[in-house]
C-alpha positions in Angstrom: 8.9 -1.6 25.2 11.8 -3.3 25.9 12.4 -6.1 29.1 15.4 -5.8 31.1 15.6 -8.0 33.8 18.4 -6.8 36.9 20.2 -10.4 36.9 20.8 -9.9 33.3 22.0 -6.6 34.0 24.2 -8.2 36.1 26.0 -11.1 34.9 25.5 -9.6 31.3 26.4 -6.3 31.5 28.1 -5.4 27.9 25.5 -7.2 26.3 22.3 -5.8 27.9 23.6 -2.6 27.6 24.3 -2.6 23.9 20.9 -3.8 23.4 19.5 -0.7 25.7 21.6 1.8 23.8 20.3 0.2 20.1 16.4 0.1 21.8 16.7 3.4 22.8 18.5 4.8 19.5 21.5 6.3 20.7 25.3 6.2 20.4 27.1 3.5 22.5 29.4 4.9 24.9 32.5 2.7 26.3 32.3 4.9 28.8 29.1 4.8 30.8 30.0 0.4 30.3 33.0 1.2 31.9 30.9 2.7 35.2 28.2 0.3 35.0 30.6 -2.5 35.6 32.2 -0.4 38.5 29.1 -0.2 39.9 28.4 -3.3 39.3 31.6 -4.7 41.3 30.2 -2.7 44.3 26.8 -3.6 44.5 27.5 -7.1 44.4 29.8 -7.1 47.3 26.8 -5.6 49.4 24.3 -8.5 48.1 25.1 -11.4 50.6 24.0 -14.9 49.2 20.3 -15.7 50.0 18.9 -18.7 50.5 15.6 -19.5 47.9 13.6 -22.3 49.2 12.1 -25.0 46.2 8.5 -23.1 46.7 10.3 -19.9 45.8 12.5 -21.6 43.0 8.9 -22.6 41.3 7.7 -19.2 41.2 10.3 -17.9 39.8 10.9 -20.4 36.8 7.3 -19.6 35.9 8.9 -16.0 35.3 12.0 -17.6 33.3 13.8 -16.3 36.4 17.2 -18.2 37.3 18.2 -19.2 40.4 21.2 -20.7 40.4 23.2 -17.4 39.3 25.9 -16.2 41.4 23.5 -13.3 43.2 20.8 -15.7 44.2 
């Protein structure tokens, strides 16, 4: 089993993919990086800023969730 969290996904792109491609046992491709950051680009312009109240802040740090990244 391997954990991937989105915001990781997100502001770590080359390296959460090259650890999904070594979990999963197959061939890093340059290629499918370069899409995933192109659609990265896009879906991030979509994702207006959102405000997170301190109740919601202590949820999420139970869950080792950030939220002072540039999505939240």
């Amino acid at each position: 089993m391997l954990d991937v969290k989105y915001e990781d996904i997100i502001s770590q792109t080359q390296h959460e993919m090259a650890r999904i491609f070594y979990f999963l046992e197959v061939e890093y491709d340059q290629a499918i990086l370069k899409e995933a950051r192109r659609i990265r680009r896009s879906i991030i312009k979509l994702h207006p800023r959102l405000p997170c109240p301190p109740e919601t802040q202590a949820i999420l740090s139970q869950y080792d969730y950030k939220t002072k990244s540039f999505w939240l």
